[in-house]
NUPA-141908 format. One record per atom (N, C-alpha, C): z, x, y. Coordinates in steps of 0.02 Angstrom, whole numbers, padded with zeros to 5 digits, always signed. Layout:
ZXY
...
This chain:
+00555-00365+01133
+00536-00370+01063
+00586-00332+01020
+00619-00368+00975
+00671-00331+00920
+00629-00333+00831
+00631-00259+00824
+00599-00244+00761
+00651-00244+00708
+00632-00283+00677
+00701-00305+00612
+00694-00222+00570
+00720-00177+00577
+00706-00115+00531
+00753-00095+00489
+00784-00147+00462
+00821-00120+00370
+00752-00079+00330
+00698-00072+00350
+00657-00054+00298
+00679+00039+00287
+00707+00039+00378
+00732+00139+00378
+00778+00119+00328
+00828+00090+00317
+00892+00108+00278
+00857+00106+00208
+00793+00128+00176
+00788+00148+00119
+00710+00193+00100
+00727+00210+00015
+00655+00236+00032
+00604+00221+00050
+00555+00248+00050
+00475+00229+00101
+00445+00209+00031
+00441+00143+00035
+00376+00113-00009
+00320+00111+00035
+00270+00079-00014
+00187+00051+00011
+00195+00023+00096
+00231-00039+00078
+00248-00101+00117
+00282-00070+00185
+00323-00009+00178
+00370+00008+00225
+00332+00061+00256
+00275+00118+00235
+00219+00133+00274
+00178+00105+00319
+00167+00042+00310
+00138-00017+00352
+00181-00017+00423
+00245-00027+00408
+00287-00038+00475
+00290+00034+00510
+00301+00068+00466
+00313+00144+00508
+00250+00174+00533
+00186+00165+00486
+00143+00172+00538
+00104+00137+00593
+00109+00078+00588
+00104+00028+00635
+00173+00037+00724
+00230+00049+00692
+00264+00044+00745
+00254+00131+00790
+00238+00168+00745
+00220+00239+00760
+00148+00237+00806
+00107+00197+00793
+00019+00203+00830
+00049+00174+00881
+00064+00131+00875
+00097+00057+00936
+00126+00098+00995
+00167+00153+00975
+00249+00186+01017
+00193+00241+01065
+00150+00286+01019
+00115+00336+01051
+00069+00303+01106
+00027+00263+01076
-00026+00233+01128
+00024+00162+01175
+00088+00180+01187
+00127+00140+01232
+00087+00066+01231
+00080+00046+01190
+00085-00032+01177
+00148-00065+01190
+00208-00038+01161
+00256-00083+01139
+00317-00033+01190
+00326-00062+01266
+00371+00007+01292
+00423-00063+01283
+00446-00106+01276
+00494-00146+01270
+00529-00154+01197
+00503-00162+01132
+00520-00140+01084
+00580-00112+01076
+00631-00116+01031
+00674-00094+01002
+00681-00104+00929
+00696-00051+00897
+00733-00064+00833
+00808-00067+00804
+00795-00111+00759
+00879-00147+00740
+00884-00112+00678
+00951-00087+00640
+00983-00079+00581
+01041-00122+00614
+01076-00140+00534
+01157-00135+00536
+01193-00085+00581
+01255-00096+00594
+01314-00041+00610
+01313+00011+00582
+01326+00017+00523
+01354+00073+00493
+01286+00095+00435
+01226+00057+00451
+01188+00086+00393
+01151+00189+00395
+01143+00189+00349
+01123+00262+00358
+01025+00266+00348
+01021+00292+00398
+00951+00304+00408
+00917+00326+00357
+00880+00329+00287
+00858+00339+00234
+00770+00371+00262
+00730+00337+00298
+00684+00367+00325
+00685+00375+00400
+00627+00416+00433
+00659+00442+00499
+00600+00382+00535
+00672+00349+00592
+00637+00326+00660
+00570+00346+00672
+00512+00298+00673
+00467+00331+00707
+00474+00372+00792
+00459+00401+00797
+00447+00418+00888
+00448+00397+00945
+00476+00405+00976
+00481+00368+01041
+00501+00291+01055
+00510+00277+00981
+00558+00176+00969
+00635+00185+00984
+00663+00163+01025
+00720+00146+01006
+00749+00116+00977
+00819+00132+00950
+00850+00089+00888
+00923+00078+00914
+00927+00004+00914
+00994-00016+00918
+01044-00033+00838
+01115-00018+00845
+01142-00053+00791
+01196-00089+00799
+01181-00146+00762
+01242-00202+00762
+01249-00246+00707
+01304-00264+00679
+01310-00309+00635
+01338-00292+00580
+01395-00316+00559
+01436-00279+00499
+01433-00285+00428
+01364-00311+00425
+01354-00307+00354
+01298-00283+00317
+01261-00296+00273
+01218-00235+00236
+01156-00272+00215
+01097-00244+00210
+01052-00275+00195
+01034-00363+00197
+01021-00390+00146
+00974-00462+00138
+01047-00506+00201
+01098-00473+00172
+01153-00518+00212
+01145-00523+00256
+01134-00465+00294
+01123-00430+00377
+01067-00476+00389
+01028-00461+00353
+00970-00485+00393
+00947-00572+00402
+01002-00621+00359
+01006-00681+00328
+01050-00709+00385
+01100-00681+00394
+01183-00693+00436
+01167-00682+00502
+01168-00625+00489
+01178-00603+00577
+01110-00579+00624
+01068-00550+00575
+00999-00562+00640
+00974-00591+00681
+00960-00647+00654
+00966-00715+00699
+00998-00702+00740
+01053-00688+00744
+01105-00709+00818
+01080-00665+00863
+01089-00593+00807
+01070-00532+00871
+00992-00529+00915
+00950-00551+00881
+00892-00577+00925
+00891-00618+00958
+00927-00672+00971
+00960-00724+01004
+00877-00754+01023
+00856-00763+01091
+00786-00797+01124
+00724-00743+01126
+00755-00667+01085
+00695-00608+01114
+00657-00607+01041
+00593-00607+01040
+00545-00614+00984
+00565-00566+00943
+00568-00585+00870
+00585-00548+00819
+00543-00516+00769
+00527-00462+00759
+00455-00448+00713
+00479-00410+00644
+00465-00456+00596
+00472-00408+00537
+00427-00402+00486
+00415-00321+00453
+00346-00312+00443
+00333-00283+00405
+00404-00328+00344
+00418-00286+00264
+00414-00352+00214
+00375-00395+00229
+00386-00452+00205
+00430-00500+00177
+00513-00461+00218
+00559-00520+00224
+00588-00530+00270
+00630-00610+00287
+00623-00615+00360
+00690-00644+00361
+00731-00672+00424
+00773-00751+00407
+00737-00796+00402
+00745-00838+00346
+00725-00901+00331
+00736-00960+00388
+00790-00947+00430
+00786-01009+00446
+00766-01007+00538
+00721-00954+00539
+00733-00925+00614
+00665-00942+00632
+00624-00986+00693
+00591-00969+00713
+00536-00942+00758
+00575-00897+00807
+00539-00882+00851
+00534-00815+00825
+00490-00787+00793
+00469-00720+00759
+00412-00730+00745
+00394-00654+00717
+00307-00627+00669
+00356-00609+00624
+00312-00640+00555
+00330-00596+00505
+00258-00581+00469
+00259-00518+00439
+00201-00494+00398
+00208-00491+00320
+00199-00548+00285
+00188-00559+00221
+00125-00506+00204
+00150-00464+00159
+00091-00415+00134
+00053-00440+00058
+00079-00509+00036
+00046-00515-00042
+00075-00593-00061
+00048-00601-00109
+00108-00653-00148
+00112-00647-00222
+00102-00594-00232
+00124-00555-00282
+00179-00574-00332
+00250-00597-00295
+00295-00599-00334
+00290-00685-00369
+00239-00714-00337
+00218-00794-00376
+00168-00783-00394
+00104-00730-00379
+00067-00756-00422
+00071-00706-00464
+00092-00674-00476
+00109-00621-00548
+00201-00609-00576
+00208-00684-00607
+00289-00677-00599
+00332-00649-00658
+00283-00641-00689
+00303-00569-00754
+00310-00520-00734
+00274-00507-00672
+00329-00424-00651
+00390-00412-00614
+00423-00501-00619
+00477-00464-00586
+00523-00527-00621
+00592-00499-00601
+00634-00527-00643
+00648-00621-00606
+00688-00659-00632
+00703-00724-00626
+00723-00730-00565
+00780-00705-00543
+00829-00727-00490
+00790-00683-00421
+00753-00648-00438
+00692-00613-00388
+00644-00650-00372
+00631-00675-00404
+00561-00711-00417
+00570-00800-00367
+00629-00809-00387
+00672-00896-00336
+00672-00870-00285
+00732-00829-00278
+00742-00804-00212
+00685-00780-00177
+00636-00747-00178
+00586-00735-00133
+00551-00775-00119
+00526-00839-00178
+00507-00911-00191
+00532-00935-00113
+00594-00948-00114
+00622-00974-00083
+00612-00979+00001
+00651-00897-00013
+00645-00888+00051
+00562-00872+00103
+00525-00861+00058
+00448-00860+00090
+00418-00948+00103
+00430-00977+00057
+00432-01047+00067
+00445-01047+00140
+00497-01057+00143
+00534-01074+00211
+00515-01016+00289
+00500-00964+00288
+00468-00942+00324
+00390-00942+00336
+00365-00946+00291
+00301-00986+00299
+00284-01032+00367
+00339-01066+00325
+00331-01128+00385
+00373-01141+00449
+00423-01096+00457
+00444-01128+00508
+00426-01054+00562
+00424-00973+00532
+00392-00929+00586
+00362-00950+00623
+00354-00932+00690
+00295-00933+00755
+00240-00891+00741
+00238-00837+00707
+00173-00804+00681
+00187-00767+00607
+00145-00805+00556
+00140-00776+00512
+00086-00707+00489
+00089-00648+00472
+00024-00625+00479
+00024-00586+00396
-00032-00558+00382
-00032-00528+00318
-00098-00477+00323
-00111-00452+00276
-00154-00377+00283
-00228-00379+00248
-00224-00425+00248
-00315-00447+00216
-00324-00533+00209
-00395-00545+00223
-00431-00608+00197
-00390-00644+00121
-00413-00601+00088
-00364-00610+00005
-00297-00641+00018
-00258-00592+00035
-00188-00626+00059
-00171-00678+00084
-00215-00688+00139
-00185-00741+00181
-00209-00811+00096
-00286-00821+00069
-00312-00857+00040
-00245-00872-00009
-00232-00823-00032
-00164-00823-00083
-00083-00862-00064
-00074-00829+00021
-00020-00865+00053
-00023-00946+00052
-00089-00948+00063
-00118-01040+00099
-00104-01064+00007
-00129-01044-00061
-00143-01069-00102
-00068-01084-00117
-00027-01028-00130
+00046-01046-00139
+00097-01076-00091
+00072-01081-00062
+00141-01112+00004
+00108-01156+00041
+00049-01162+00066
+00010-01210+00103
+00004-01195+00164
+00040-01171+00204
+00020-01135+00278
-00071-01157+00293
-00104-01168+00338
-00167-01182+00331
-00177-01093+00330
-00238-01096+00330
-00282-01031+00324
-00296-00995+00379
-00327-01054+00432
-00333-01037+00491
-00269-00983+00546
-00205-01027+00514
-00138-01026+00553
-00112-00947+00544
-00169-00916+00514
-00108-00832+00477
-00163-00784+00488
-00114-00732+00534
-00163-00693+00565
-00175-00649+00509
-00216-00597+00505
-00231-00529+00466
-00260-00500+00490
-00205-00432+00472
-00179-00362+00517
-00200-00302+00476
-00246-00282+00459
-00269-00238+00395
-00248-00168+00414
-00232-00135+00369
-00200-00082+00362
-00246-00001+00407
-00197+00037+00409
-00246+00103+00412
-00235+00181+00368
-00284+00224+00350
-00270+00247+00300
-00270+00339+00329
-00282+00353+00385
-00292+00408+00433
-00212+00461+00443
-00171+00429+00413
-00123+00454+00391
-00098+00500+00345
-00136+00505+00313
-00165+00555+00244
-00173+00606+00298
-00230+00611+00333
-00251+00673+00365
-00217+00713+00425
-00164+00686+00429
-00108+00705+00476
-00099+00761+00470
-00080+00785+00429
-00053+00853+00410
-00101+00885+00344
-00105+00965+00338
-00146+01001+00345
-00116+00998+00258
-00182+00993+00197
-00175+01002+00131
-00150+01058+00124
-00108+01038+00062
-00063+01095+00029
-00092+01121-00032
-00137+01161-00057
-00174+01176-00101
-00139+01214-00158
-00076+01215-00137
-00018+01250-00171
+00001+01209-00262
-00019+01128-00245
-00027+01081-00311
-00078+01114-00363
-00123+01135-00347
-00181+01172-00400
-00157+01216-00448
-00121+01266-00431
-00103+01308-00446
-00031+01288-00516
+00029+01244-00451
+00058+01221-00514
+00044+01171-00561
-00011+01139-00576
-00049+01095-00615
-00105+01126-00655
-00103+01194-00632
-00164+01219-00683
-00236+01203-00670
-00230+01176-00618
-00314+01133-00593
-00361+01174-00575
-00353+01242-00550
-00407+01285-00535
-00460+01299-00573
-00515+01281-00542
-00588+01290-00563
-00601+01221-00621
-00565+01186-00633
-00580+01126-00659
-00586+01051-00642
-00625+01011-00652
-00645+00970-00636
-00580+00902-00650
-00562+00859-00610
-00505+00816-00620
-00551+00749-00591
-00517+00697-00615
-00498+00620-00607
-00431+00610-00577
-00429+00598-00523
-00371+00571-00496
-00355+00499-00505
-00279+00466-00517
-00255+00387-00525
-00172+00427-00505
-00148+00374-00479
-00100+00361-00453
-00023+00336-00510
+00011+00364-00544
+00030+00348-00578
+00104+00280-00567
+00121+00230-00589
+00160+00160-00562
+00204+00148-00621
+00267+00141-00629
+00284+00083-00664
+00272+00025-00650
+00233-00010-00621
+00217-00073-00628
+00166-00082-00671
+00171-00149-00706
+00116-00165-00760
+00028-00168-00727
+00047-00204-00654
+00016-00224-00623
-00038-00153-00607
-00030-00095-00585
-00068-00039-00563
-00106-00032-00636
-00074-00044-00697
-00157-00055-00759
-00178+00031-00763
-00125+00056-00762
-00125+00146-00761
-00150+00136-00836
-00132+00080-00911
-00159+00104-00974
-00245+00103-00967
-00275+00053-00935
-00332+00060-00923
-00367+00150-00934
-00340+00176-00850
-00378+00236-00842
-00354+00268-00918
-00317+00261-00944
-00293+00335-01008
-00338+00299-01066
-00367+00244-01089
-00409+00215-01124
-00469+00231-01094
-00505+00236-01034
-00571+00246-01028
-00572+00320-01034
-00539+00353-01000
-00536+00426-01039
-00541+00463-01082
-00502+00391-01123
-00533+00425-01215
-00573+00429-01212
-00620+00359-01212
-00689+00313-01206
-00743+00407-01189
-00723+00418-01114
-00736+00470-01121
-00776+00505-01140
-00694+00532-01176
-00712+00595-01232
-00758+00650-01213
-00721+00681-01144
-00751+00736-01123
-00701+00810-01126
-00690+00864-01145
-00634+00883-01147
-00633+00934-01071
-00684+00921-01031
-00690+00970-00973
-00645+00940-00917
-00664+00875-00927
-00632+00817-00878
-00535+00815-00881
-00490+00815-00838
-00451+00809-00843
-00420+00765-00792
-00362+00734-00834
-00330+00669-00797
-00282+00692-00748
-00263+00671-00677
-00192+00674-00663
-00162+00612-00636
-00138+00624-00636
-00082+00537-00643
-00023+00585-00582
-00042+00542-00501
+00007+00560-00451
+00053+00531-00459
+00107+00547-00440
+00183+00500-00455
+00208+00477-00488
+00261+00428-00480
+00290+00395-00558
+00231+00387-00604
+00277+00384-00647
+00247+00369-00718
+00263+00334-00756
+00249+00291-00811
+00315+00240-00862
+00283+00281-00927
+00309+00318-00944
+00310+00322-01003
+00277+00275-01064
+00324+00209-01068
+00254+00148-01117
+00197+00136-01108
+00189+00139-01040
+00108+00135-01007
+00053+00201-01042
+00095+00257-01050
+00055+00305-01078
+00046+00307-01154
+00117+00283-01163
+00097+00265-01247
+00060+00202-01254
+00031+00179-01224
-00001+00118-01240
-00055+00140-01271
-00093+00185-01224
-00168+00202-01206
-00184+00263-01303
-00174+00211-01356
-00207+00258-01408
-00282+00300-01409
-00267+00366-01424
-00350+00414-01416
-00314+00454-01368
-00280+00437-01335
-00272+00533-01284
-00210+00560-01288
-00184+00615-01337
-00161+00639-01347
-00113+00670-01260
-00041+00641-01262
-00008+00669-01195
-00003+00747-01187
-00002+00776-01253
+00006+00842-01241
-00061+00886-01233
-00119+00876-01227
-00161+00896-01214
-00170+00893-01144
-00218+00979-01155
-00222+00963-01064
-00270+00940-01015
-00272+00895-01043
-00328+00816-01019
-00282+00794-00982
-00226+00802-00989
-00170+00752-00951
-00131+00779-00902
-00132+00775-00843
-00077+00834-00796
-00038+00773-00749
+00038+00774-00777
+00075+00709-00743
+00099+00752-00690
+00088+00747-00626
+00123+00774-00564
+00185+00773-00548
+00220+00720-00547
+00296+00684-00545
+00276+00671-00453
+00332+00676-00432
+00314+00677-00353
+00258+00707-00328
+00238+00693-00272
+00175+00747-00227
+00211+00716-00172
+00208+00771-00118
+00230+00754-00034
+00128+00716-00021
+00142+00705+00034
+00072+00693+00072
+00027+00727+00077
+00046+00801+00086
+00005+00850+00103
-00053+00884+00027
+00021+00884-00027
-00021+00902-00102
-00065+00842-00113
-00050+00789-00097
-00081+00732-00134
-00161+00743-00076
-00149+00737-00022
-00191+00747+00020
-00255+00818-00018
-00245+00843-00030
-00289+00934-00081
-00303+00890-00141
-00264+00845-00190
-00271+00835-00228
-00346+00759-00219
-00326+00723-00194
-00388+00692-00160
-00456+00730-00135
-00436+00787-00090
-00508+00805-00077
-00552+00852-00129
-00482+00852-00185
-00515+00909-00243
-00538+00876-00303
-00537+00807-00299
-00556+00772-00364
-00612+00735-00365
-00643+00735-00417
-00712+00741-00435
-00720+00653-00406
-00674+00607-00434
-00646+00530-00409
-00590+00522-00408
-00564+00450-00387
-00523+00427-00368
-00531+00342-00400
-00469+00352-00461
-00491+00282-00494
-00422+00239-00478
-00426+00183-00472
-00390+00096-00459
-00395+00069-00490
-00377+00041-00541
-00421-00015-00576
-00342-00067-00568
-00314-00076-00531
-00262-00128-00522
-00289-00197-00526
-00254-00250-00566
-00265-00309-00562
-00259-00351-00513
-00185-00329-00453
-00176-00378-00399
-00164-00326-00344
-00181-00311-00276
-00169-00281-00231
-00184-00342-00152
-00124-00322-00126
-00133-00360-00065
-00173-00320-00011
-00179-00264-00011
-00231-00226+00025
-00246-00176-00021
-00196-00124-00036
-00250-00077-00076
-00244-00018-00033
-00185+00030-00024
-00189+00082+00042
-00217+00144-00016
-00218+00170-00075
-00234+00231-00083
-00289+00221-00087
-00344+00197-00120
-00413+00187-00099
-00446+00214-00031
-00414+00192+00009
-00427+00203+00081
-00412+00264+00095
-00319+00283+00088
-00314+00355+00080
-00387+00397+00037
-00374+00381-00008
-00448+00435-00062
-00527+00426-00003
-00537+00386+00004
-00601+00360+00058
-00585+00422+00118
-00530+00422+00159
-00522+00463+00220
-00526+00535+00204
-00508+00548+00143
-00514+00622+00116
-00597+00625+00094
-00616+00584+00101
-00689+00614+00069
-00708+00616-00002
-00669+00561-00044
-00653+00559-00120
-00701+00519-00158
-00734+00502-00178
-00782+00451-00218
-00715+00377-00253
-00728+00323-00236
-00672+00286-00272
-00714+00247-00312
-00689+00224-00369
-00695+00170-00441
-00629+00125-00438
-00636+00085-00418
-00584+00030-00392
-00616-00022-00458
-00563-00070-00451
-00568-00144-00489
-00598-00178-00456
-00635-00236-00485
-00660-00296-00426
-00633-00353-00408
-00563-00323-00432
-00513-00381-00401
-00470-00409-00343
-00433-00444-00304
-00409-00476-00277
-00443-00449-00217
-00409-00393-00156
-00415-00399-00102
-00446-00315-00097
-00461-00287-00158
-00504-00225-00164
-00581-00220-00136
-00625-00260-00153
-00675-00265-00141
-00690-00275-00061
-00640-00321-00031
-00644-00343+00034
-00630-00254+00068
-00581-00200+00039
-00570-00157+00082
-00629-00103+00080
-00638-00077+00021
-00668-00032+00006
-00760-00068+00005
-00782-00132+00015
-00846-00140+00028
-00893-00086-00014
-00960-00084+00009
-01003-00044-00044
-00989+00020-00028
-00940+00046-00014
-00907+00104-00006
-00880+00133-00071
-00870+00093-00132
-00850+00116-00187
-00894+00087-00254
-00862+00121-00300
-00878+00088-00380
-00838+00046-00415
-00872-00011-00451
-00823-00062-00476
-00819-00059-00556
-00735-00079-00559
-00749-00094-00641
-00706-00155-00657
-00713-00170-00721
-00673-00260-00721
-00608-00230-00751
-00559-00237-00739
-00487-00199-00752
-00471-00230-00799
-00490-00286-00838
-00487-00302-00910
-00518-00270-00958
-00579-00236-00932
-00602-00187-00990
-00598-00124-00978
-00584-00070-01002
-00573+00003-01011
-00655+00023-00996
-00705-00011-01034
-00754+00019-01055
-00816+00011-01006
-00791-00015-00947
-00824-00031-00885
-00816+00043-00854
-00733+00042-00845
-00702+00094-00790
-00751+00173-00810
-00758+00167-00899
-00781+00233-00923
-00863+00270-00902
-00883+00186-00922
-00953+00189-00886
-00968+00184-00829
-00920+00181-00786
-00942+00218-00719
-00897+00283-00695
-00864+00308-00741
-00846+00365-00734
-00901+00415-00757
-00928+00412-00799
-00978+00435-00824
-01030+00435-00770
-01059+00380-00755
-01130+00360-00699
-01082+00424-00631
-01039+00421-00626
-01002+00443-00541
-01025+00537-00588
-00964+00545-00640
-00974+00614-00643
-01031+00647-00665
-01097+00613-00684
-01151+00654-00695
-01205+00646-00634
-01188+00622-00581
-01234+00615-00515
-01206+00669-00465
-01228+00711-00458
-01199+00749-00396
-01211+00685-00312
-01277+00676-00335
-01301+00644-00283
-01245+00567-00256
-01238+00523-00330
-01196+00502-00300
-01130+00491-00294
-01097+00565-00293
-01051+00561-00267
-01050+00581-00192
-01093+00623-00203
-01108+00624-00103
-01117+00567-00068
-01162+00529-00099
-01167+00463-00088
-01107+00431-00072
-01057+00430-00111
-01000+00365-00092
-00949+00425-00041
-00944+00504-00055
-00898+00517-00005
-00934+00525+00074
-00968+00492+00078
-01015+00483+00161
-00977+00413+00160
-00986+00372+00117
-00995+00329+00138
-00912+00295+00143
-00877+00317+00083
-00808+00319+00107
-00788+00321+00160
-00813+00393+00202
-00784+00410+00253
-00799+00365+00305
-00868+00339+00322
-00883+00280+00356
-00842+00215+00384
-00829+00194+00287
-00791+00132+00277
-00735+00134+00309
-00705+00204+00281
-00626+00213+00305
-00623+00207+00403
-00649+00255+00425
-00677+00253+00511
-00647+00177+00530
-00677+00128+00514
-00650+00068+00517
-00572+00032+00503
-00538+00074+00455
-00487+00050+00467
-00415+00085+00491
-00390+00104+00564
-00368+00139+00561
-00269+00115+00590
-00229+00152+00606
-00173+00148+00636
-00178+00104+00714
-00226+00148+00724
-00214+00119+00803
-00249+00060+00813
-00313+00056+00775
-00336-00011+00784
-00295-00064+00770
-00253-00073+00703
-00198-00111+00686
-00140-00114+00763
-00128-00061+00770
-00072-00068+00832
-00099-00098+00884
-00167-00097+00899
-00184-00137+00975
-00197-00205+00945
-00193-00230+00893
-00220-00302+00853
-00145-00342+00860
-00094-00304+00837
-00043-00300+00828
-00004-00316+00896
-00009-00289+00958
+00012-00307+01025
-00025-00374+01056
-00096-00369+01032
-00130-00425+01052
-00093-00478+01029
-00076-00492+00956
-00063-00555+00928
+00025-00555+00971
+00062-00512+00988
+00123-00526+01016
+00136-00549+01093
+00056-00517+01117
+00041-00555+01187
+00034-00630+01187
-00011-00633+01122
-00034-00710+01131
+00010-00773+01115
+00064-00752+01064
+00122-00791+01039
+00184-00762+01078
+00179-00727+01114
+00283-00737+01124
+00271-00713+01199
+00208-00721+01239
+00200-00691+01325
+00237-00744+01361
């Protein structure tokens, strides 16, 4: 088995957690002792090898090229798995793991010649891969609607979120955020339009509590915050983090009162789950492939209205009871979806297509 892994030669997105922790559960619980991983020649390792995988390199050229030109060859008859949702188009004895279809069915968030080209080339792997797979019910429904693949034909490989708890919280974020002894709302902060970050800063107004304070993990866009008229950025309702490693974000989850989503499109939905494994109360959207993860494990709001998200911020922060309520039950939900279960699902489907 050759693991197409250009995903090391850059930073760790959403999508590229999937592979690294998938090929990481897989390597420990010796599923995969035949496995190898591929870069280019000369690429430079940007995130670290999981454990115990080996990595071969060959091929003298760089990214989409590399992986367009010359992969193919270098896999020659040995099954090819790639599990960043891009593949060779014209190759088919592989798995590939489409995580969304995102870039067609929301094609305002990304630019023109992005938008063909992935068109394109997903088109064509669709159909001619030996196993297509993707990370929720939703997805696949979305794959079949845009490309036609039947429904039946595409496996789904759902994520795990137990990764969070790896390593031991860093409670050290409190302190430089000012958070001690006060009550917070956690959201995830995105330049993408799509994560609907103006939402949470509008129900906040809505609000209008001054005890309650916002933090917004990670990027941030700036317009997204000016969107949201009523909450003043310089007040300290608002605490923008910039980066968090795993470990702060990890304290920052088990220290917040909730954990709000209100995203319009998600092909699975991993911080939810993260917030769920910490023990976090979540207010998710009731959209695309959210509901399917988080089940009655969470709170819903319609991500078109602000004034949903507020009124159940409100119902969550004046119940002690139920927030105990949803972080039991979080933790439950989450139990179910984990690394290793994915990695033995994951060997199964490579037994059954390429033995």
């Amino acid at each position: 088995m050759l693991i197409n892994a250009r995903f090391l030669t850059r930073p760790a997105t959403g999508v590229d957690r999937f592979a690294i922790e998938l090929l990481g559960a897989g390597t420990r619980l010796g599923l995969l002792p035949q496995a190898r991983a591929i870069v280019p020649q000369d690429a430079r390792l940007v995130t670290p090898l999981p454990p115990g995988l080996a990595l071969a390199r060959a091929g003298r050229h760089q990214g989409h090229r590399w992986e367009q030109t010359e992969l193919p060859a270098l896999a020659g008859d040995e099954p090819l798995v790639n599990l960043c949702n891009t593949a060779p188009w014209r190759h088919q004895r592989q798995m590939v793991v489409i995580h969304d279809a995102a870039a067609v069915a929301n094609p305002r968030n990304y630019g023109f010649a992005f938008r063909h080209w992935y068109r394109v080339m997903l088109d064509s792997v669709m159909h001619r891969a030996r196993v297509v797979t993707t990370v929720s019910r939703f997805s696949a429904d979305e794959l079949v609607r845009h490309f036609g693949r039947p429904f039946l034909d595409i496996e789904v490989l759902p994520e795990g979120g137990e990764h969070i708890l790896r390593l031991p919280a860093d409670p050290t974020v409190f302190e430089r955020l000012d958070l001690q002894g006060r009550r917070y709302v956690l959201a995830v902060g995105s330049l993408s339009h799509n994560k609907n970050f103006a939402a949470v800063l509008k129900a906040m107004a809505l609000l209008d509590d001054p005890g309650i304070v916002l933090v917004a993990a990670g990027g941030g866009n700036a317009r997204i915050f000016a969107q949201a008229g009523g909450l003043d950025l310089d007040d300290r309702r608002l605490q923008r983090t910039g980066y968090v490693s795993d470990q702060q974000l990890r304290a920052l989850y088990e220290g917040a009162a909730c954990f709000v989503f209100p995203s319009f499109y998600e092909g699975f939905g991993l911080p939810p789950l993260e917030a769920m494994c910490c023990g976090c109360p979540v207010i998710s959207s009731d959209r695309a492939s959210l509901p399917e993860v988080c089940g009655d494990a969470a709170l819903y709001c319609d991500p078109d209205d602000p004034a949903t998200l507020a009124a159940q911020l409100r119902r969550l922060l004046d119940s002690d009871a139920l927030a105990a309520e949803l972080r039991q039950a979080g933790r439950q939900r989450a139990a179910g979806f984990t690394w290793d279960r994915a990695a033995r699902e994951f060997a199964d489907l490579m037994d059954l297509h390429f033995a």
